[in-house]
C-alpha positions in Angstrom: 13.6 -7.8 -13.3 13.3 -10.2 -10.4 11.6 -10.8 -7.6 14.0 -8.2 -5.6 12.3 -5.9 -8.1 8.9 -6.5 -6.4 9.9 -6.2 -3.0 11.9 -3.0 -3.9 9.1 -1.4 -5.3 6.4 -2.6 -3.1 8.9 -1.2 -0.1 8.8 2.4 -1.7 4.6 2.4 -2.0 4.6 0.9 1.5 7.1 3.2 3.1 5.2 6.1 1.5 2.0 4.8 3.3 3.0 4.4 6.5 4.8 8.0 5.9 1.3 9.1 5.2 -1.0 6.9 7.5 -1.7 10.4 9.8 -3.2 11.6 6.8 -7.4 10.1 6.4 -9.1 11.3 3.3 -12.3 12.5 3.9 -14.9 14.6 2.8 -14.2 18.1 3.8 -17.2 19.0 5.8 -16.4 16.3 8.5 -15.6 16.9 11.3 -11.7 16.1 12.1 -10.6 13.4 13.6 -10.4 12.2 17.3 -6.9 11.0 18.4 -8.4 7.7 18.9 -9.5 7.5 14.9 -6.2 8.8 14.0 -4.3 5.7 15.8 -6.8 3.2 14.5 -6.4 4.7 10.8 -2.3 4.4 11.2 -2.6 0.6 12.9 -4.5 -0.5 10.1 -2.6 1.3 7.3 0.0 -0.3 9.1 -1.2 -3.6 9.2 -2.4 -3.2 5.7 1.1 -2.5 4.8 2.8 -5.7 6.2 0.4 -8.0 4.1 1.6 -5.9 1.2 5.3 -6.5 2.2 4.8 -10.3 2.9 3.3 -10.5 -1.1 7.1 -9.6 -2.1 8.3 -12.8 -0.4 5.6 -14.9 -1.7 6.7 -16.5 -5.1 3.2 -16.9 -5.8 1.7 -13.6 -5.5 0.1 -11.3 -8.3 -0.3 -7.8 -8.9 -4.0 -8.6 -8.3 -2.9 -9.6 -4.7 -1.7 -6.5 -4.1 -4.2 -4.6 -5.8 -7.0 -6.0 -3.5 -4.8 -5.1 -0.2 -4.6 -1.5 -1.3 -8.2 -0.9 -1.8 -8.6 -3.1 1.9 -9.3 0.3 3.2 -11.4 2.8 1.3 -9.1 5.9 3.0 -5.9 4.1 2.4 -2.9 6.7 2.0 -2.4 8.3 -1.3 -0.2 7.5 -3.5 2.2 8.8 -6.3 1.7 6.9 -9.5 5.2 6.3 -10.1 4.7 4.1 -7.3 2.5 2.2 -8.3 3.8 1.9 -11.5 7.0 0.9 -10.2 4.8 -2.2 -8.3 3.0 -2.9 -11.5 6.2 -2.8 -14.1 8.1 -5.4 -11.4 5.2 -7.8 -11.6 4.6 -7.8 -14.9 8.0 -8.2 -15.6 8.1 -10.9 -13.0 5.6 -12.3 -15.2 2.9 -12.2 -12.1 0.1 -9.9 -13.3 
């Protein structure tokens, strides 16, 4: 795999995020959203998302890299864990865990 592995991969998890950035986990007794939290919560999922898609360019990142950019936000999207396998299998095989 190469480094066109890593930004393959890392474009799937991120396109799924920003897919799901309307979504904000939260405890099921709060109250909804405003529309105002809702467009803060998708800028910076957003924003969260083009740090993560810069990482595939850099030839020095590491999975660690991006695991501290998906935890940035404690109600960052869900994800599938074929995703983030996907992101974790291209690293390593990158040799950049």
């Amino acid at each position: 795999m190469t480094d066109a592995t890593i930004e393959t991969a890392i474009k799937a998890f991120t396109d799924h995020a920003r897919a799901h950035s309307e979504f904000i986990a939260s405890d099921i007794s709060a109250p909804l959203p405003t529309g105002r939290e809702l467009a803060t919560h998708r800028s910076d999922v957003e924003a969260i998302c083009k740090e993560i898609d810069a990482l595939a360019h850099d030839p020095n990142s590491r999975f660690s890299d991006f695991e501290t950019l998906r935890h940035k936000r404690a109600d960052f999207p869900a994800t599938p864990p074929a995703l983030l396998d996907d992101v974790a299998c291209a690293f390593k095989a990158a040799s950049r865990l």
